[in-house]
Each structure stands twice: as C-alpha cells, then as structure tokens.
C-alpha positions as CSV (number, residue, x, y, z in Angstrom):
1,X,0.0,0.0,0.0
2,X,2.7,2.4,0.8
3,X,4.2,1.9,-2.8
4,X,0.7,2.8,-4.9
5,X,0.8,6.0,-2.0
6,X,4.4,6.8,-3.0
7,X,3.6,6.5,-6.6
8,X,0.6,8.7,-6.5
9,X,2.6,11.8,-5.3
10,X,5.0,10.9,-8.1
11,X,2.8,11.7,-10.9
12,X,2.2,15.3,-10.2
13,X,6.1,15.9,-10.3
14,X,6.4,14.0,-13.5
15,X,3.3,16.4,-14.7
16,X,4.8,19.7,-13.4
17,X,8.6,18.3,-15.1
18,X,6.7,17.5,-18.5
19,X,4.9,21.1,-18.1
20,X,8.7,22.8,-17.9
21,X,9.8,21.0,-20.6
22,X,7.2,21.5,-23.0
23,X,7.4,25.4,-22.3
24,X,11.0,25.0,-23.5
25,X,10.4,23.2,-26.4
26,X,11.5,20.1,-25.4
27,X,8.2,18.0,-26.3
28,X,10.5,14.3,-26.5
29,X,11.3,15.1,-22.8
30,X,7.9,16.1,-22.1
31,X,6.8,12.9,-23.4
32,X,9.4,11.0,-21.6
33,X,8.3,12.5,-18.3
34,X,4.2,11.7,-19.1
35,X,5.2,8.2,-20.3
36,X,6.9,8.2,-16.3
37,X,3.6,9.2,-14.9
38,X,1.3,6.7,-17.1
39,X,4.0,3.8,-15.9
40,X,2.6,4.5,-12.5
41,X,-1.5,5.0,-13.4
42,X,-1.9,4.3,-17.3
43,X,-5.3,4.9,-17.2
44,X,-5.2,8.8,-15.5
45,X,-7.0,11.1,-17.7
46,X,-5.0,14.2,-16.5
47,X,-1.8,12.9,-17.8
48,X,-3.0,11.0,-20.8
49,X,-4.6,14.7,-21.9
50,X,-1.4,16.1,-21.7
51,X,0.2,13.4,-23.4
52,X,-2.8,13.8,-26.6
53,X,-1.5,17.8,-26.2
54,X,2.2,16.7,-27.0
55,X,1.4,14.2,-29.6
56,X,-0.5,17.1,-31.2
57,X,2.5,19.6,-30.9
58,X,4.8,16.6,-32.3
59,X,2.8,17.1,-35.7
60,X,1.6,13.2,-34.7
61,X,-2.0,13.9,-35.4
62,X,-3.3,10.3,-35.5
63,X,-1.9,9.6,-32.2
64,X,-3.2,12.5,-30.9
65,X,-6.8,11.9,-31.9
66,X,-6.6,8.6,-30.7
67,X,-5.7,9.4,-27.1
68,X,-7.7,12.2,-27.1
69,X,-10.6,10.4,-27.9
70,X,-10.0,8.3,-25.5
71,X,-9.6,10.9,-22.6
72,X,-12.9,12.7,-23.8
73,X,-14.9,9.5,-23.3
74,X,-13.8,9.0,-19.8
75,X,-13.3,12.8,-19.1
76,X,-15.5,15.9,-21.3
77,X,-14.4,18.3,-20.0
78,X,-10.5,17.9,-20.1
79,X,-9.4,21.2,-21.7
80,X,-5.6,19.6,-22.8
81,X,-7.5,16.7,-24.7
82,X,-9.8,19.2,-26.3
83,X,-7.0,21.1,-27.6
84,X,-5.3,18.3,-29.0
85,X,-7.9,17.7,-30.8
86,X,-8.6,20.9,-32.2
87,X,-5.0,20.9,-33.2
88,X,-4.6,17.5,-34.4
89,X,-7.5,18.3,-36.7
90,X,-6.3,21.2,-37.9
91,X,-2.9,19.6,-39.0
92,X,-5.0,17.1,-41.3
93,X,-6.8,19.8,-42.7
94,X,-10.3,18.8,-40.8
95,X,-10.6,22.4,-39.9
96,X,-14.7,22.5,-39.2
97,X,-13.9,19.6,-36.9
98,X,-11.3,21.8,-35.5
99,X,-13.4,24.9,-35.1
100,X,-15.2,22.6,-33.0
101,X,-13.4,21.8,-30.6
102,X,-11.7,25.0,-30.3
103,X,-15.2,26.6,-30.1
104,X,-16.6,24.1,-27.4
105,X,-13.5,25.1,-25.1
106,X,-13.9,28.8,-25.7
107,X,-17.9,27.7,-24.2
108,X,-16.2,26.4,-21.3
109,X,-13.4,28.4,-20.5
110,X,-13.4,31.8,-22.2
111,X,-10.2,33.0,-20.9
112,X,-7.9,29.8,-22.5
113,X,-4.6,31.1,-23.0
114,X,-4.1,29.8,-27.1
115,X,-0.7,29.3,-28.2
C-alpha cells in the first residue's frame, strides 16, 4: 500500500517536469516524463490529456486523436485533450472539426490562454 501511496505523489512531479519541458520546447522530454507518470496510473486522464497535447504539438496527429478520444470518453471536459484535438485536426486539414473543438473550449473556458 505504501508503494501505490508513493507513486501517487509521483505523478504530479512527473506532470509539473513534463509542463517545464514543454514550455522550452522540449516535447521528446515532455513525453518521456508523461510516459513516467502513465508507468505508475496508465489509465489517468489528467496525464493521458497532456500526453494527446504533446502528440499534437509533435505534428503526430493520428496519435493524438486517438488518445484524445480516449480521454474525452472518460473525461468531457478535459481542456488539454480538447485542444489536442482541435490541433490534431487542424494539422490534417479537418478544420470544421477543429473549429469545433476550439469553439466548445472557448464555451467552457473563455479566458484559454491559445498558443
């Protein structure tokens, strides 16, 4: 029991690393740290959004739909997934699909901070 504790407070440092790294452009590292936290809960939404994020920004748009998908089953309203999709569409050129979703986050949180 002590071990699933201690790898529960792991996770939100891997997050916060993978957070740092993506804001200095290092989105393999980001990855690295996300795949960290998902070795220790694969099925939490909160980093598997992040990780549909990256895999958007890392022009992987397939992937990115996939796990965002995924996330927006279990989890609506997660804003990172939502934005991966938006993005991931976008890259394939699906750009009323992307409206979309870029749309239905503006509904939910009109002060998003777009990149």
């Amino acid at each position: 029991e002590k071990a699933i504790e201690l790898n529960d407070r792991l996770i939100p440092s891997f997050v916060e690393k993978a957070n740092l790294l993506q804001l200095r452009g290092d989105l393999e590292g980001a990855q690295q740290a996300l795949n960290a936290a998902l070795e220790r809960d694969r099925n939490n939404v909160l980093v598997r959004g992040m990780r549909a994020k990256i895999l958007a920004l890392q022009q992987r748009p397939e992937d990115a739909i996939q796990e965002a998908q995924g996330v927006l089953f279990r989890m609506p309203s997660n804003q990172d997934a939502i934005v991966a999709l938006g993005d991931a569409y976008r890259t394939l050129g699906r750009l009323p699909a992307a409206k979309a979703e870029f749309l239905k986050l503006l509904e939910m949180r009109p002060d998003y901070p777009f990149y």
